[in-house]
N, C-alpha and C positions, 0 to 999 in steps of 0.2 A: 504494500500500500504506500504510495510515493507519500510526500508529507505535502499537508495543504500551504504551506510558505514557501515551496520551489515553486522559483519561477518557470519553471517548464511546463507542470501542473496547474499555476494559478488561475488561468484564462477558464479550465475546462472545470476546476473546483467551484468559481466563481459561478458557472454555468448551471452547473447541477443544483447549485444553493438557491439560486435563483430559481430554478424549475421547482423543487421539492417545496418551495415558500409559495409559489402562484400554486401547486396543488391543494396544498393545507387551506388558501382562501377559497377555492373552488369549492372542494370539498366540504368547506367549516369547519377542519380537523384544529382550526387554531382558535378558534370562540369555543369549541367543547373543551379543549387544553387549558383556556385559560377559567373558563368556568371549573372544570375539576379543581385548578390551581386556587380559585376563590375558594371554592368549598373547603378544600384541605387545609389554607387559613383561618378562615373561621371557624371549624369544626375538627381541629388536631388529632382530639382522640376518636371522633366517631371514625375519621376519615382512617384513620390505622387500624381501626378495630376491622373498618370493612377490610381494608388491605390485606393482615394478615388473617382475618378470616380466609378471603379468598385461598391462600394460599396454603393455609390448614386444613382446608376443605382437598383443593386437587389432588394437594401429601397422601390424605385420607383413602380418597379414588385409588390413586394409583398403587395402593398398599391394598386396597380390597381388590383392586383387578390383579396384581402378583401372587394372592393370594388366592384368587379364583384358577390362576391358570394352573399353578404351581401343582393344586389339587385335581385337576382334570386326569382321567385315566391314560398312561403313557402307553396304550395302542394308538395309534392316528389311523382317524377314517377319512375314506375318499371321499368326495363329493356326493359319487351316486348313492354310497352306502347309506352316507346323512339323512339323501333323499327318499330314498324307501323306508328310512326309520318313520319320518317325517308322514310318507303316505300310512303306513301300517298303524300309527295314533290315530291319525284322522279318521281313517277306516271306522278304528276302534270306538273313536267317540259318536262316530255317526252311528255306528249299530247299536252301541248304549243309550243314544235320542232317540233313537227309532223303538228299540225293545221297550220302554218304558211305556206301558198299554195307557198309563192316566194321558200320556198325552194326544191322544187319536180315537177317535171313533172306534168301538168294534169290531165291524166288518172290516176294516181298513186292515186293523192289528189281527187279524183273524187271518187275511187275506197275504199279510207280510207274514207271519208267523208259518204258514203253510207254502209259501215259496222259500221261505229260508230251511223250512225242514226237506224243502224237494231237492235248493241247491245239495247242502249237505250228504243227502244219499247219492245222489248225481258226483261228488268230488269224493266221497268217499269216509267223510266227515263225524259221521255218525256213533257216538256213544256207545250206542246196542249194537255188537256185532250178529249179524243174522247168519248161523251157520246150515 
């Protein structure tokens, strides 16, 4: 990083300084700066507390996500694996919506109940072996 007082550099530091100042007004990043600057005078301790709150908080995060990972089971699955985990729940919750008879009409749950005993014997599924 050349230094900003060589003259070699100076014309192109001078440049950049100048552009990053017309964005700051464009933007307003220099009225929200100097409003935070105001608050942080007026209000020393609230403005620290928030501060290192903030930064007690992310400490926190990132010690509970090391802490997630660290405990995660050390086989690694592939994508597709994930995905079929993913469908075989779904599966699961949807035939535990659907089994639960309070929520359908009779005939409905009569008429499911009697296709899922036909799948069953059709895939081989079946509880009772018939010899």
């Amino acid at each position: 990083m050349p230094d900003k007082d060589d003259p070699q550099y100076k014309e192109q530091y001078e440049r950049d300084v100048d552009a990053g100042r017309r964005f700051a007004r464009w933007s307003k990043l220099d009225k929200f700066a100097a409003n935070v600057q105001d608050f942080a005078n007026k209000h020393t301790k609230a403005f620290l507390i928030i501060v290192f709150g903030f930064i007690i908080f992310s400490f926190g995060m990132n010690i509970y996500r090391m802490g997630r990972v660290w405990n995660q089971t050390g086989k690694p699955r592939s994508a597709v694996e994930q995905q079929d985990e993913m469908i075989k729940n779904r599966h699961r919750r949807v035939r535990k919506a659907i089994s639960s008879a309070h929520c359908m009409p009779s005939s409905i749950n009569r008429e499911f109940q009697e296709s899922v005993t036909q799948n069953n014997k059709d895939n081989g599924y079946t509880d009772a072996k018939e010899d």
